[in-house]
C-alpha positions in Angstrom: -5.0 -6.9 8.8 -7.8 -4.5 10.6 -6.2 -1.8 12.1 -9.4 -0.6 13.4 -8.6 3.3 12.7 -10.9 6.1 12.5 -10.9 8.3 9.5 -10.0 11.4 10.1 -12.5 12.9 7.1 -13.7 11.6 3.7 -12.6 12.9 0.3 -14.3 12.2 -3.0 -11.8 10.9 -5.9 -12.3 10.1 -9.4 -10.5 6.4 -8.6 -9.2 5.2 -11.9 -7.0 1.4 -10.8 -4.1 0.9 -12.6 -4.7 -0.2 -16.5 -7.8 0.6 -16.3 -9.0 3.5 -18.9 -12.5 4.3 -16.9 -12.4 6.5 -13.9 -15.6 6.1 -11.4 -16.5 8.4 -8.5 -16.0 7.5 -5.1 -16.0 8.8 -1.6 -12.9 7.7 0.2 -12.2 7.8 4.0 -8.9 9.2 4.8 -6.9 7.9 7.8 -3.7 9.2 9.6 -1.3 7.0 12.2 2.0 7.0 13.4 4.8 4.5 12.3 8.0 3.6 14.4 11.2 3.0 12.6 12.5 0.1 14.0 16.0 0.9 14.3 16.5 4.2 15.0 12.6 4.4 17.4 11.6 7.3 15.5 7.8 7.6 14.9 6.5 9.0 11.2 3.6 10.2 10.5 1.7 8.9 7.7 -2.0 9.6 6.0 -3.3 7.0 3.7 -6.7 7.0 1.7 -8.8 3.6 2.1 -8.7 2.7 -1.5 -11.6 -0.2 -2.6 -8.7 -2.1 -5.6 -5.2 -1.0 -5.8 -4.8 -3.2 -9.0 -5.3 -6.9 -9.6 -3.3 -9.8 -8.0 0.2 -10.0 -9.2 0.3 -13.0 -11.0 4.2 -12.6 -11.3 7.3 -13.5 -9.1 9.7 -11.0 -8.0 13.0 -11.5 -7.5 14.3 -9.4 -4.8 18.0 -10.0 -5.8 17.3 -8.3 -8.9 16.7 -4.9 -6.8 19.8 -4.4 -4.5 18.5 -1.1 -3.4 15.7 -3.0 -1.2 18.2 -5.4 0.1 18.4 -3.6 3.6 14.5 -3.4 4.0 12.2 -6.2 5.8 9.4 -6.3 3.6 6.7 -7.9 5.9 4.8 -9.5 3.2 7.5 -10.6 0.8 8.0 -14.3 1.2 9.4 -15.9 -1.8 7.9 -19.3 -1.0 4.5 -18.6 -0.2 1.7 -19.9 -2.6 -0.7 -17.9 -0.9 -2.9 -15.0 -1.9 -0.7 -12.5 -4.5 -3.2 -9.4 -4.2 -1.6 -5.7 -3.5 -3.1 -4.9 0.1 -0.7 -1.5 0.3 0.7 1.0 -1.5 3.1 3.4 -0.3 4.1 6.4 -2.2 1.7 6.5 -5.2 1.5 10.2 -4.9 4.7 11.0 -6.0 5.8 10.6 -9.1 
């Protein structure tokens, strides 16, 4: 999905993807938009970095049952019968540890 954003300013980052041991140099474009909760209508702010690989495609199943503390959350693109495309398109949070 295109959310045809404009970045905000660019950044350069030593981009190392996850299990990988070599870091490379990049310029990065960083974004910033609003989000609505969809429950309570408040809107969050949130900046995000446009990041070329996250990681490789999950090649595993995840059982949502096995993590009741997401049960309450629609996860837009977990559908546990879809035999489509198993790549990491978003990640939230990865700068805090």
């Amino acid at each position: 999905m295109k959310l045809r954003l404009s970045p905000i300013k660019r950044e350069t980052l030593n981009l190392n993807t996850f299990g990988n041991n070599k870091s490379k140099r990049q310029s990065c474009e960083l974004f910033k938009f609003h989000i609505q909760k969809p429950k309570s209508g408040e809107n969050i702010e949130l900046k995000a970095i446009n990041f070329p690989t996250i990681c490789s495609p999950v090649n595993s199943e995840v059982r949502i049952e096995d993590y009741p503390h997401l049960k309450d959350l629609e996860l837009a693109d977990f559908d546990p019968n879809s035999n489509g495309d198993k790549s990491i398109d978003i990640l939230v949070g990865a700068d805090f540890y």
